[in-house]
KOLDREN-691580 format. One record per residue (C-alpha): residue in three letters; x, z, y. Coordinates in steps of 0.5 Angstrom, whole numbers. Each point is the difference from the previous one (the first is absolute). Last residue first. Layout:
<site r="ala" x="X" z="Z" y="Y"/>
...
% end
This chain:
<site r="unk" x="55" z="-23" y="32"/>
<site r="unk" x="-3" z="5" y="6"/>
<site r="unk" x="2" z="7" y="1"/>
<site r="unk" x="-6" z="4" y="1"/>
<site r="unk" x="3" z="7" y="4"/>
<site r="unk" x="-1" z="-3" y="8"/>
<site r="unk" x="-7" z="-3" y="-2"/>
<site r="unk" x="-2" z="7" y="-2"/>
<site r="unk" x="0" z="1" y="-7"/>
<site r="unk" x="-7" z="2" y="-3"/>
<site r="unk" x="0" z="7" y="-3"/>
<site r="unk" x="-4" z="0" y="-7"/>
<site r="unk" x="-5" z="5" y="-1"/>
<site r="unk" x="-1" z="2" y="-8"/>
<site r="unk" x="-5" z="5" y="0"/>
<site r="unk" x="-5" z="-3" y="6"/>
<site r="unk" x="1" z="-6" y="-3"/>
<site r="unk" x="-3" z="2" y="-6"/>
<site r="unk" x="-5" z="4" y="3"/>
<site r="unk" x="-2" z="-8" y="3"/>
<site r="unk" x="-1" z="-3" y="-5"/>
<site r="unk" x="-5" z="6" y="-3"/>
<site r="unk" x="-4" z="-2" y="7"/>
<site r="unk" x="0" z="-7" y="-1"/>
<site r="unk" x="-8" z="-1" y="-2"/>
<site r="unk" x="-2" z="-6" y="-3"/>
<site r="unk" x="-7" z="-2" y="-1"/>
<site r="unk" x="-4" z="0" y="-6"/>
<site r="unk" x="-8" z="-2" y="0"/>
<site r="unk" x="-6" z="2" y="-5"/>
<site r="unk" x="-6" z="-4" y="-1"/>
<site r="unk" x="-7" z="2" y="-2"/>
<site r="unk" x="-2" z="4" y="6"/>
<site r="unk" x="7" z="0" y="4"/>
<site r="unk" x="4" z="5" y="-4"/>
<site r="unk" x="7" z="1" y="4"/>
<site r="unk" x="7" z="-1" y="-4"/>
<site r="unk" x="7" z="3" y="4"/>
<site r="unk" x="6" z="-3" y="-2"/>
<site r="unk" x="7" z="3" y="1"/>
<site r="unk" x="-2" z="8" y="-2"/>
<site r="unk" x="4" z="-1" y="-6"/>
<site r="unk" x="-6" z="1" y="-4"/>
<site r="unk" x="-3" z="-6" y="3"/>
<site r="unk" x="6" z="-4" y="-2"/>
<site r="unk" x="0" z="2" y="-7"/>
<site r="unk" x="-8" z="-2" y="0"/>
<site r="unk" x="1" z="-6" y="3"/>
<site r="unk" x="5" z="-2" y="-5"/>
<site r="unk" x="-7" z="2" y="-6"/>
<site r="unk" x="-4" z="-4" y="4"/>
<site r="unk" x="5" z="-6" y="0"/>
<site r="unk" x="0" z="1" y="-8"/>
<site r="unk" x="-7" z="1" y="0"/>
<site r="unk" x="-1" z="-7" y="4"/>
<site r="unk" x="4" z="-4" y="-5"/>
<site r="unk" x="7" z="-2" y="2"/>
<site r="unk" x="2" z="-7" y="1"/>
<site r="unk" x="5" z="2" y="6"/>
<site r="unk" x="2" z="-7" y="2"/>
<site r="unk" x="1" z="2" y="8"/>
<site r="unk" x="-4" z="-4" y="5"/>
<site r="unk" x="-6" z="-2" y="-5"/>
<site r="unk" x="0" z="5" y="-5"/>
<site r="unk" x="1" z="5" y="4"/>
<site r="unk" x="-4" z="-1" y="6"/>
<site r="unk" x="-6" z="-1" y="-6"/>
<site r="unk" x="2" z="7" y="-4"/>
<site r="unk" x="1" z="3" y="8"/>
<site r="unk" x="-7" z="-3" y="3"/>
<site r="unk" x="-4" z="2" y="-6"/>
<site r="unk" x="3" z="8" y="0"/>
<site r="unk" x="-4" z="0" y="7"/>
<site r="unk" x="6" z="-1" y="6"/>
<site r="unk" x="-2" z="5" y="6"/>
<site r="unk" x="7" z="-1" y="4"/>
<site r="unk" x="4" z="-8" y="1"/>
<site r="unk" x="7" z="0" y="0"/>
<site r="unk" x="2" z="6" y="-3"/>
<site r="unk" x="-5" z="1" y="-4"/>
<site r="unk" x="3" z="-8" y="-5"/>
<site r="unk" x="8" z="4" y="2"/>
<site r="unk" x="-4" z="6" y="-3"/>
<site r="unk" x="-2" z="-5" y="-6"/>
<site r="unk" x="6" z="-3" y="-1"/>
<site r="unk" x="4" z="8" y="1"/>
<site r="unk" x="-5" z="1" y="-6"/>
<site r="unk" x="2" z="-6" y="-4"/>
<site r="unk" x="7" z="1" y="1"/>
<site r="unk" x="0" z="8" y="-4"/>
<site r="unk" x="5" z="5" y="3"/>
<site r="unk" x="-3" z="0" y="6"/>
<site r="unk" x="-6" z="5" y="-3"/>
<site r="unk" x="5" z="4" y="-4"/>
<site r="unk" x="3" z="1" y="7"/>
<site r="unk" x="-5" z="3" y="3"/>
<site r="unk" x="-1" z="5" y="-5"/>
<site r="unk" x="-5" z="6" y="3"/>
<site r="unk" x="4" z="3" y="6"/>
% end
């Protein structure tokens, strides 16, 4: 499984997965204005870039050329492999106990 968790670990990276999440095949301009402006992230576009490509190699975002531009789009199956791993039972309503 290529290192999902290093790729969590950064906030920057889980902001422009949160950016992906909320709206597919964002260029590398549309992530460095969203997070300027919704976020305060003032980075240059290598350093977004250089995020872009930890969460590629994670297999968390997919990049698509279209002539000269390039697309990202968030892909959640590594999360997924995660929950498959660590499955959690839910209670039942007769097991929770409420405060």
């Amino acid at each position: 499984m290529p290192d999902v968790y290093r790729a969590l670990d950064d906030e920057t990276r889980r902001t422009v997965l949160d950016l992906l999440a909320e709206r597919d095949e964002q260029t590398l301009f549309e992530l460095c204005g969203a997070l300027a402006m919704r976020h305060g992230v003032t980075m240059t576009r290598q350093a977004i870039s250089q995020h872009l490509a930890v969460l590629e190699e994670a297999g968390l975002v997919r990049a698509e050329r279209r002539g000269r531009t390039k697309v990202h789009s968030f892909d959640p199956a590594p999360l997924a492999a995660i929950v498959e791993r660590w499955r959690i039972p839910h209670p039942t309503r007769a097991e929770r106990t409420d405060p």
